[in-house]
Structure formats: C-alpha cells, structure tokens
C-alpha positions in Angstrom: -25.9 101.5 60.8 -29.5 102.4 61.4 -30.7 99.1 60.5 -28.4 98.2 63.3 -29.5 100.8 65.9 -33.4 99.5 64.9 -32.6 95.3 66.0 -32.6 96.2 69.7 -36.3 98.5 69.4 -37.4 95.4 67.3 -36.5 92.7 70.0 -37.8 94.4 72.9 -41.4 95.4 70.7 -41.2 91.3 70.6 -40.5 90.7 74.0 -43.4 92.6 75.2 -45.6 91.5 72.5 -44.8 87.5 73.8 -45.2 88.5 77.8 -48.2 90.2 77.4 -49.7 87.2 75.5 -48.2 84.9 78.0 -50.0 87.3 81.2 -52.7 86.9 79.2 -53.2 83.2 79.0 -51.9 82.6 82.7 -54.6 84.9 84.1 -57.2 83.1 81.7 -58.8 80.7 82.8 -61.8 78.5 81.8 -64.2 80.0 84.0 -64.2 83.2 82.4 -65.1 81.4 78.9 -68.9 80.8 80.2 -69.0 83.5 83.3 -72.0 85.2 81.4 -73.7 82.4 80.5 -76.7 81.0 82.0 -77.8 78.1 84.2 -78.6 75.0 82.2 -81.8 72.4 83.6 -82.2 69.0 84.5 -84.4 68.5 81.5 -82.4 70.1 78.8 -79.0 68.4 80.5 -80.5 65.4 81.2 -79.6 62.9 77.5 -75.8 64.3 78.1 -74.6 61.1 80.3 -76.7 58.5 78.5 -75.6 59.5 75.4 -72.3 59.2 76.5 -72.4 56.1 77.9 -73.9 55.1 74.5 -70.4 56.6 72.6 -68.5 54.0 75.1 -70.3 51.4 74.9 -69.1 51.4 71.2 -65.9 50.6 72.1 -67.3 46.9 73.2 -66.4 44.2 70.9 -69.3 42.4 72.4 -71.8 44.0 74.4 -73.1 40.6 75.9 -69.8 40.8 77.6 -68.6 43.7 77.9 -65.1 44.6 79.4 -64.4 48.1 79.6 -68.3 48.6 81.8 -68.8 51.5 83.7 -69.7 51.2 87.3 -73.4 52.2 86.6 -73.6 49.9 83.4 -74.0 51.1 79.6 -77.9 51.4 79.6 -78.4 49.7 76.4 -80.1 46.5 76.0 -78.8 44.3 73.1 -81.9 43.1 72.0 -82.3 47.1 71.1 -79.1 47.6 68.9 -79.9 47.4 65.1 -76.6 47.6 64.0 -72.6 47.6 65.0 -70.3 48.5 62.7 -66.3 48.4 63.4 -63.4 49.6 61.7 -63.9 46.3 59.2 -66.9 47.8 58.2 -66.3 51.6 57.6 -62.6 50.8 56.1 -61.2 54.0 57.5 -64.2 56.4 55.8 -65.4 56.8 59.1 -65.1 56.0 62.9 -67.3 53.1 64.0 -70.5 53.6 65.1 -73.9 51.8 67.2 -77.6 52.4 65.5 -79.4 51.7 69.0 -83.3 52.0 69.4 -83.9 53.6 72.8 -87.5 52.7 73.6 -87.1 53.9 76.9 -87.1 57.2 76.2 -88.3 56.9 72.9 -84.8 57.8 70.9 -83.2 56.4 67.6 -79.6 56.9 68.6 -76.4 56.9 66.0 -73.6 57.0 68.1 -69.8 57.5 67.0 -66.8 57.0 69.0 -63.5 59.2 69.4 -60.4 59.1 67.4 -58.2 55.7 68.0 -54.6 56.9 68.2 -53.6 53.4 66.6 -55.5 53.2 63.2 -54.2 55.6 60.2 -57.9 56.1 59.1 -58.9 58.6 61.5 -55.5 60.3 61.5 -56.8 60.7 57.6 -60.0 62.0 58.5 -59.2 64.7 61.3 -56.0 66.0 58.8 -58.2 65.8 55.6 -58.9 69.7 55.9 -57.5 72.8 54.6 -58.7 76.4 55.2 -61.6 77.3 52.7 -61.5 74.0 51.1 -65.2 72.6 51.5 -68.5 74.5 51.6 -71.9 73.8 52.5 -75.0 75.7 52.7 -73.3 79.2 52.1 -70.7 78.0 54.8 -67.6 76.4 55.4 -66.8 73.1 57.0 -64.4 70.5 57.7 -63.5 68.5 54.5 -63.2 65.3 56.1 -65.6 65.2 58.6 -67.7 66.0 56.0 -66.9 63.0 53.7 -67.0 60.7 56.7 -70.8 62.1 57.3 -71.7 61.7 54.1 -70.5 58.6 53.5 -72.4 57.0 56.6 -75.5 58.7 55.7 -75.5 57.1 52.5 -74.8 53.8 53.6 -77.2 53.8 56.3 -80.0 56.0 54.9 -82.7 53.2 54.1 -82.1 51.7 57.8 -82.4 55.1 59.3 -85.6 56.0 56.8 -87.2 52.5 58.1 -86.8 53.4 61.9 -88.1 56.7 60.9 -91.3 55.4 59.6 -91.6 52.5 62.6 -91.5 55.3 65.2 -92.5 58.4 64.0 -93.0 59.5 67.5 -89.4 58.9 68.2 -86.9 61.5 67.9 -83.2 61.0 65.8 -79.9 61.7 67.6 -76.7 62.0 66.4 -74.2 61.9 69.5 -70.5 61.6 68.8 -67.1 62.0 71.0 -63.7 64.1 69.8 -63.6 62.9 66.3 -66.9 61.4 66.2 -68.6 64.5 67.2 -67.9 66.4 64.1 -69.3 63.7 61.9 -72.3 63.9 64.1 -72.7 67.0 64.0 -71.9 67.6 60.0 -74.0 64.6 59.5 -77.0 66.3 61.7 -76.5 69.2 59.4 -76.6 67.3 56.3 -80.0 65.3 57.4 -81.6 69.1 58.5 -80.4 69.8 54.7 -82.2 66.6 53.1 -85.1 65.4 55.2 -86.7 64.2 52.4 -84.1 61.0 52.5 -85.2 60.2 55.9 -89.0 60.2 55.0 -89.4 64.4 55.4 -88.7 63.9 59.0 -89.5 67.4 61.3 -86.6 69.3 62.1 -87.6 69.4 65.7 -87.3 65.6 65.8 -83.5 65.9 64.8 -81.0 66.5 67.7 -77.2 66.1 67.8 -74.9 66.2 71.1 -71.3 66.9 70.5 -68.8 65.7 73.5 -65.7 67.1 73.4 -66.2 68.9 69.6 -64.1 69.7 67.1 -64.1 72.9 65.5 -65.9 71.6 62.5 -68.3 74.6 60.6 -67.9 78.2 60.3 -69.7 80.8 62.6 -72.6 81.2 60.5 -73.7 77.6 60.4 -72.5 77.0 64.0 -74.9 79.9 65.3 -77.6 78.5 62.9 -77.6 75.0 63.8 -77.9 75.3 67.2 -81.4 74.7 67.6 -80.3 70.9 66.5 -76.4 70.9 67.7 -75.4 70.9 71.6 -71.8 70.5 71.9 -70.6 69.8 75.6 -67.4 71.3 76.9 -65.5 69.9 80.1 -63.9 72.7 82.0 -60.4 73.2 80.0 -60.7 70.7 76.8 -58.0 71.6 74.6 -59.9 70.7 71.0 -62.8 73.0 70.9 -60.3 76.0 71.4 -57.5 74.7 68.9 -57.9 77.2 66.4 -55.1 76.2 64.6 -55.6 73.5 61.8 -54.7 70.2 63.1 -52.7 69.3 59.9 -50.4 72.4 60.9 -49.6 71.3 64.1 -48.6 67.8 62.5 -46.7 69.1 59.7 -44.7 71.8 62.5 -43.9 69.3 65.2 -39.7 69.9 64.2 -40.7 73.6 64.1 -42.9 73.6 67.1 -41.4 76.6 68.6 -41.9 79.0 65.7 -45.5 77.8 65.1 -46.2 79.2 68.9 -44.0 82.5 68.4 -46.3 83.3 65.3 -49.8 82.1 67.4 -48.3 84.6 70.4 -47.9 87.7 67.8 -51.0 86.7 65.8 -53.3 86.6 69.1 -51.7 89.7 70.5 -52.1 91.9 67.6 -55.4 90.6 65.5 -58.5 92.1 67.3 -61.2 89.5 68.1 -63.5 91.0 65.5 -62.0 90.6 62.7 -61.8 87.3 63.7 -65.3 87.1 63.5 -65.2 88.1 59.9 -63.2 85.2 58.4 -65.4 83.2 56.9 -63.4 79.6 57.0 -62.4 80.1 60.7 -64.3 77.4 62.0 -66.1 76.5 65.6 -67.5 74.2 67.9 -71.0 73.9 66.8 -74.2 74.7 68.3 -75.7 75.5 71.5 -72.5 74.9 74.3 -73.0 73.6 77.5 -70.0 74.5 79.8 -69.4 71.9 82.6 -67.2 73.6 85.5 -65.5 71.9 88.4 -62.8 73.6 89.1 -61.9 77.1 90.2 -58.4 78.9 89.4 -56.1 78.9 92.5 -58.1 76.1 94.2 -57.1 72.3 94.8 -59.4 70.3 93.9 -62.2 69.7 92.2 -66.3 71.5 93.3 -69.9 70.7 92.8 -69.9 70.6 88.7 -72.0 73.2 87.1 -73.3 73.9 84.0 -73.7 76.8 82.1 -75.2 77.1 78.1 -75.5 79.7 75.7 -75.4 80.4 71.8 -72.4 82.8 71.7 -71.4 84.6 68.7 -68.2 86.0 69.9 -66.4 84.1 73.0 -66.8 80.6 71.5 -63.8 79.0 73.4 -61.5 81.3 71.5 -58.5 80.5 74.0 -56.6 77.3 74.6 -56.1 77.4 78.6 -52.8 76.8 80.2 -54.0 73.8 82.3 -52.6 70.3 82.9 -56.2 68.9 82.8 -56.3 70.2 78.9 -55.9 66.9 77.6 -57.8 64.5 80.9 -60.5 66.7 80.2 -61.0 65.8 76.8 -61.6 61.9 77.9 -65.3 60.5 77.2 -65.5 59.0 80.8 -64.2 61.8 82.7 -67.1 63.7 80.4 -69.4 60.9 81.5 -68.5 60.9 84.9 -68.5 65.2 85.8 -71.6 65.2 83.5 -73.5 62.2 85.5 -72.2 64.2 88.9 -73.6 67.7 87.2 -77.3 65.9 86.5 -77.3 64.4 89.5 -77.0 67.8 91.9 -79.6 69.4 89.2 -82.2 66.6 90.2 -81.5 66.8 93.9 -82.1 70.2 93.9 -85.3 70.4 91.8 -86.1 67.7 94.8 -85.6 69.6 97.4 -87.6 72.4 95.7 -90.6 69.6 95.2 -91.9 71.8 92.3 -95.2 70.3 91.1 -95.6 67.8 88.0 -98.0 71.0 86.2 -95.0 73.7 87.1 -92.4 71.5 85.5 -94.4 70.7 82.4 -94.8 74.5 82.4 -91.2 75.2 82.8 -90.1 73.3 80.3 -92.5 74.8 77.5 -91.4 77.9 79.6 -87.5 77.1 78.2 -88.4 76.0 74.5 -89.2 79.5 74.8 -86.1 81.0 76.2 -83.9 78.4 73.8 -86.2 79.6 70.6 -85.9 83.5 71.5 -81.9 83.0 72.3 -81.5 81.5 68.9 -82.8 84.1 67.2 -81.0 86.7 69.0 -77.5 85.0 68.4 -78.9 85.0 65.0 -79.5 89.0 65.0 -76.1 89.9 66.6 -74.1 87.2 64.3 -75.9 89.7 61.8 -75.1 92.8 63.5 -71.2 91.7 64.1 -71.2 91.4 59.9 -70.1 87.5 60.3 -70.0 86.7 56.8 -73.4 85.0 55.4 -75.1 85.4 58.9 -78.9 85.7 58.5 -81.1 87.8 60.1 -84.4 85.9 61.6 -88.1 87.3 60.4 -90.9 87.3 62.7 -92.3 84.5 60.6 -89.5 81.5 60.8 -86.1 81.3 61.5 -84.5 83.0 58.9 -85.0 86.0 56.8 -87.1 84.3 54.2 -88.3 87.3 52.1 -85.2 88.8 51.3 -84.1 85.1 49.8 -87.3 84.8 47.7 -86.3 88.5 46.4 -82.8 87.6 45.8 -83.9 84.7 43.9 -86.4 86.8 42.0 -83.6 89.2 41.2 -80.9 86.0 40.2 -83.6 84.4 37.7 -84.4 88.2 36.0 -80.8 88.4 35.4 -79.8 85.0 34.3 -77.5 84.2 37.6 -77.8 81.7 40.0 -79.1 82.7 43.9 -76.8 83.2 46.9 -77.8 82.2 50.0 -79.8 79.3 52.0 -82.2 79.3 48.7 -78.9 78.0 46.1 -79.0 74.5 48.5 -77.2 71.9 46.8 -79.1 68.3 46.2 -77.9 65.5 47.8 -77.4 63.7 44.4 -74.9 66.0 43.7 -73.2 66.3 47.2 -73.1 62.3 46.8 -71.8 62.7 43.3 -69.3 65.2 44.4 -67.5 63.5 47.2 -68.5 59.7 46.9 -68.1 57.0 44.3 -68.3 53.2 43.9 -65.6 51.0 43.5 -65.3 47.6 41.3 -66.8 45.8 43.9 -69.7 47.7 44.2 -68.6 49.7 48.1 -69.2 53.5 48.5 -65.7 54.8 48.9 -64.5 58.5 48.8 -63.7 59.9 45.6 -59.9 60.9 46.2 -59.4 57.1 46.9 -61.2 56.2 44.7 -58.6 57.9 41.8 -55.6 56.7 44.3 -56.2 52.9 43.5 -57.0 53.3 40.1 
C-alpha cells in the first residue's frame, strides 16, 4: 500500500525534473555559450576560410577541373599539391586527405575532409570508441581517431620530414572538418609528442584548425593543447556539444526515447563540476573560436562575430534546441559565415587605418594575451581539480620541477613516473595500434587479427 501511495510523489518528482531540463534548454541559447568570451582579430582569424576552402577542395576528384568550386575559387594551385590520397588509398583507416604547399603564405598544409555518410569506413572510425578505452600523455582520447592519426602519420612521415627540411621557415598545419578534425587534431598532438620524426621541428611551427570538432581528448589535454589546436564553432553545431558517445546513440536509435529521459535526469541532477572531474569525458579541443550570426528571437541572420577563449568549464556543454544544429555543422556554410566574419574584421581595421608599426605591435601585443591566457586556463584547470591538469611554472609551460621530483622519487623506489615525464615512444605507440599485413600495407591491428 505505501509503495502504492509513493508512485504518484515519484512521477510528479519526474515531471518536474524533465520540465525544468526542457525550460532549461529552450531558454539556452548559443549565444550564452561564448557571451564572456573575447573579441577575436583579423590576424589570428584570418587562415580560418582558406583552410577551409583547402578541406573542400578535397572532395575534388580532379582539381584541374573541378566541379563542386566555390564562387571565390579553392585557392590552391595544382602545381603546389604534393599529394592526394582517396578512399583507395587510405582503405577505410582514415578519411582522405590533400598534402598542399602553400607558398603564398608560407604553409605546409595536411588537410582532411568530413565524414562521407555513404562509405562504412568512417562510420568505423567515428564508432571505434568507448569511454576510458585509449590514453595518451596522462589523458584520454578517442580510440579511433587516434588510430586513424597514427596511421597517416606513419605513412606520410618521410614526405612530411622532407617538406620540413625544404622549408624550415614554413609552418605545419593540420586542418580537418567533422570527422577529419579529430584526426587533425589527435595527429597535431601526436607530432607535438614526437618532433623528432619530423626533423625536431619547433612547437611554435605546429598549428591545427578544427571546423566543426569532435569531442576528441579529455579536458586536460584539450586545455593544454591549445596553444597548437583552434577548433571553430558555427553558432549552434550540434557535434562539439554531443556529450553522449556516438556509438550510443547508434546502438539506442529503437530506444531513442529512454536514452533522452536518462540525458534529461542526468543533466538536471549532476552538477557541472563534477563533470569536470571525469577524466574520459572528452571535448572539443583547443583554443575555440565562436562564430555568431544569429540572435534568439530574431529572424534572420546579423553581421557574424567572433569570439575565442580557452575555457575550462563552459566548453559547449549544451546541445541547443535549434533547427540550424545540423546546417551549421556544413563545411561551406562554415566557409561562407567565416569568409563574411574576416571580411567585416578587415573593413574595420580599415576604416581605423591603424599604421603598418601599430599592427606589427599588436600582434606581438596578442601572442602575449594568447600565451598569458593559456597559462591561466592552465592554473584554473588546476584549481577546478580536473584530473592530471598541470599547473604552469614561471619558466615554461608546465610545472616542470615537480615532474623531475616525481621522477626522482619513481627511480628511488623502483616505480615508473606519472605524468608528462612517463611519455610513451612512438615505436611503441606504432607497435601498439599498427601492424603490417602480407603484402607489406600499415593496417590497424584489430584488422589485422580479423583477416587472419
């Protein structure tokens, strides 16, 4: 009979529990994800539309021709692209992807396209993950975006080394779309991790734009990376606030209804910082650049702005309720707003007619700003407890001296160090995840034991 009387209290603690989570996400809306944020430049912003003209142009079969051309053009010259490889070519390890040598602004350019709904490879890729299941430098990432970097750094490592060497005034970017921009930016981590395979190339040579990221690396690595990783958000994109594993949502589609009920109660009742505390929740990576067009109650689109930080809490935590979630995702509407957003940056800066010395000043000026930002995203990553966050010394980027004493302390007593200094070789991080088949091509391990 109690149990009885207690159904009725139960239901209505639900009901209110699932309508305050649905005032919730109607009031939110994408402009309240970046409201704090600051203004980003011309000159930081200004590689965001090139670089993703760069990501379409590799879905050209033949660039001579091309058929899918934007109205202002790809940029590239084909004299300048060193390589092209298709979905022949990676056999489903990895997206296809463009080696291009920009020697107009002085760039060596890797860049890999979205996911392709029709090929099974890329469905592998994205699902290949589980929570917890791959780490990397005292992190946790996405197991098949990793594998998929991996295996295109080892393939293309002695053509990447070469360029390296030709220009050593040039700088290295990874830039990748949806998909692709996971691998690009796990790959840009791995390359930060192993310089010495790319002829001990300086970190500050080695950049990585995300479009449209995935949630790829925990908090720790995405707040440490983010002097190399900029991922770039359009207004209400769905995939860098899907929390959720993909595979989930894939496996629940005949369930779909209980998987939200459990997100509703789950995101009502679990407090934001203990969020921050699980260590294989992963997140967009990087530095985030915010491009907003579009104000709640208001038809239409605005002016574009955007807005950047390194955020340790508030890192697109919250899918929005929009019906441009998905449109907003697309590489050319990202093209397109982010073209529009430089644009208006430039016009201004015009109209200001700053002088050539003041800008060159300014810009050392934000290396600065970016630099001290870091570090204090860093410190409060630190001071939140995110699990193996570092604190930054005055003397480099991370807290150096306690590692050397931790690693004192691990050889005294026989165990092996924790930490940045316990950095696994990429011998072995090729040996765990890679192998070669009878015919002599890098394949990935667990397929490597399926055909066998």
């Amino acid at each position: 009979m109690s149990l009885i009387c207690g159904l009725p209290v139960l239901e209505c603690v639900y009901c209110l529990a699932c309508t305050r989570w649905v005032w919730k996400r109607c009031l939110h809306n994408a402009t309240h994800d970046s409201e704090n944020w600051g203004m980003s430049t011309a000159e930081e912003f200004e590689p965001v539309p090139r670089l993703c003209r760069y990501i379409l142009a590799v879905y050209e079969d033949d660039l001579r021709h091309p058929v899918w051309e934007p109205p202002s053009g790809y940029g590239i010259d084909p004299d300048w692209v060193i390589m092209k490889r298709d979905y022949g070519d990676t056999l489903g390890h990895a997206p296809p992807f463009l080696l291009y040598v920009d020697h107009d602004h002085a760039d060596i350019v890797l860049a890999i396209r979205g996911l392709n709904l029709g090929k099974e490879g890329d469905y592998a890729v994205l699902l290949d993950n589980g929570l917890g299941r791959r780490k990397f430098d005292g992190g946790y990432v996405h197991n098949g975006l990793m594998e998929a970097a991996v295996w295109v750094l080892e393939r293309e490592c002695d053509v990447l080394r070469g360029l390296v060497e030709k220009y050593p005034n040039y700088t290295l970017t990874f830039a990748g779309h949806s998909l692709g921009s996971g691998v690009a930016a796990l790959l840009t981590a791995v390359v930060v991790q192993n310089r010495d395979r790319l002829a001990n190339i300086e970190r500050k040579r080695i950049r990585c734009y995300a479009m449209a990221p995935a949630r790829c690396m925990s908090l720790n690595l995405a707040v440490r990376y983010a002097d190399v990783i900029n991922s770039i958000v359009l207004q209400d994109d769905f995939l860098p606030r899907t929390a959720t594993p993909l595979e989930d949502i894939f496996k629940s589609v005949f369930c779909l209804p209980c998987l939200l009920c459990l997100r509703c109660m789950r995101d009502t009742l679990i407090p934001e910082d203990r969020m921050l505390k699980d260590p294989r929740r992963l997140y967009a990576p990087g530095r985030l650049y915010h491009i907003v067009e579009r104000n709640p109650f208001r038809c239409g689109r605005y002016p574009p702005v955007v807005k950047t930080a390194v955020p340790v809490d508030g890192r697109f935590e919250h899918i929005i309720l929009s019906c441009n979630a998905t449109s907003d995702h697309a590489i050319i509407w990202i093209e397109r707003e982010s073209q529009r957003a430089l644009e208006l940056m430039l016009e201004k800066e015009e109209a200001m007619e700053i002088p050539a010395q003041q800008k060159m000043e300014r810009q050392e000026s934000l290396a600065r700003d970016h630099s001290q930002e870091h570090k204090a995203a860093l410190k409060r990553a630190a001071t939140l407890s995110v699990p193996h966050a570092y604190s930054p010394s005055e003397y480099g980027t991370f807290n150096h001296q306690e590692d050397e004493s931790e690693q004192s302390d691990a050889s005294s007593s026989g165990r092996a160090p924790s930490g940045s200094l316990n950095k696994e070789s990429w011998d072995q991080l090729v040996k765990r995840l890679l192998d070669k088949d009878r015919s002599g091509n890098i394949v990935l391990k667990d397929q490597q034991s399926d055909d066998r």
